[in-house]
Residue, then its C-alpha position, 0 to 999 in steps of 0.5 A: x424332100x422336093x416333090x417328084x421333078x416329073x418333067x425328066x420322067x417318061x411313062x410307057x405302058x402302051x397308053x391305057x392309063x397315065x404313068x405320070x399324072x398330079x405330080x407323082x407317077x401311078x403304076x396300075x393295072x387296069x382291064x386291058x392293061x397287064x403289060x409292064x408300066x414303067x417311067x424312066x428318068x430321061x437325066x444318064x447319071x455317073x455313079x460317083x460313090x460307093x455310098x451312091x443310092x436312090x431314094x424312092x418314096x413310094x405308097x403300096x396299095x393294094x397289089x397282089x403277090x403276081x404284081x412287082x415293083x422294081x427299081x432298074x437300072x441300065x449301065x448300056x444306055x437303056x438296052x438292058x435293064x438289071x432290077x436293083x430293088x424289086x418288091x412284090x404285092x402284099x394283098x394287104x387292103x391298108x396302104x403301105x408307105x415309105x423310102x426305099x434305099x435302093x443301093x448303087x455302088x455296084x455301078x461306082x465309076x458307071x454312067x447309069x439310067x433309071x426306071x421304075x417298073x410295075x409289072x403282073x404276072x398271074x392273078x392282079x388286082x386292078x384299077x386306079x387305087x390299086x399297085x404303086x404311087x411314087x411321089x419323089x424320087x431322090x439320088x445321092x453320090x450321083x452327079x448327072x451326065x452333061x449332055x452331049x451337046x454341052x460338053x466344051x467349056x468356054x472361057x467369057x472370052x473364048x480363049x480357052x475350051x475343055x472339052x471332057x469324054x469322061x463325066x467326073x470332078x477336073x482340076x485345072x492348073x493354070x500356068x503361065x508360059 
């Protein structure tokens, strides 16, 4: 698994602390700082199977019962957000690592965007060794969208253009008149 691409993630939690930092993307909550945090994946990516899913490698510390840790998905470029995964605190001192697999065959067929969340409701514990790190986050059955400015193809000679408005797999047959 490659370290966490924290280049195509961007953080938000009204800047009291930063999301991303050393390579991997810290959700805590601090003093004055009990908004959400989140990171989104700046990449929209077309659910291509029913086998599509993300894998989240995440270490819980400790976090209590009023904090969460959602995995979201939009399928309306970012104006809403439906939680695919949510996990609360455990009040647990000892670390808690793993993947998640976070299923996303609901969206087969679906152009998609991702993020992360943290939020606290109620009672949090607070600082920078509390809440949730993420280290790498991988997708599979998931092909990433062209942006819109790259979407016509170009024959070397420029003879021939494909432009698509749809993200999938084409076949082009060439034939000869």
């Amino acid at each position: 698994r490659a370290p966490l691409d924290t280049a195509h993630w961007t953080g938000a939690n009204a800047g009291h602390h930063d999301v991303i930092a050393a390579g991997a993307l810290h959700f805590h909550v601090s003093e004055n700082d009990w908004g959400p945090h989140s990171a989104t994946l700046g990449k929209p990516l077309f659910v291509a199977s029913d086998s599509a899913r993300v894998l989240v490698s995440r270490t819980m510390r400790l976090a209590s019962s009023g904090q969460r840790f959602r995995v979201q998905v939009s399928s309306d470029d970012g104006a809403s957000w439906k939680d695919a995964y949510s996990e609360p605190g455990t009040g647990l001192t000892g670390p808690l690592t793993g993947t998640l697999p976070v299923a996303l065959n609901a969206y087969r067929g679906q152009i998609i965007r991702l993020r992360l969340v943290m939020d606290a409701r109620g009672s949090a514990y607070l600082g920078p060794d509390t809440g949730w790190s993420v280290s790498a986050v991988t997708v599979e059955g998931l092909d990433a969208v062209t942006p819109d400015d790259a979407r016509d193809y170009r024959s070397a000679d420029g003879t021939f253009t494909l432009s698509h408005a749809r993200p999938g797999a084409y076949l082009l047959i060439p034939r000869v008149e």
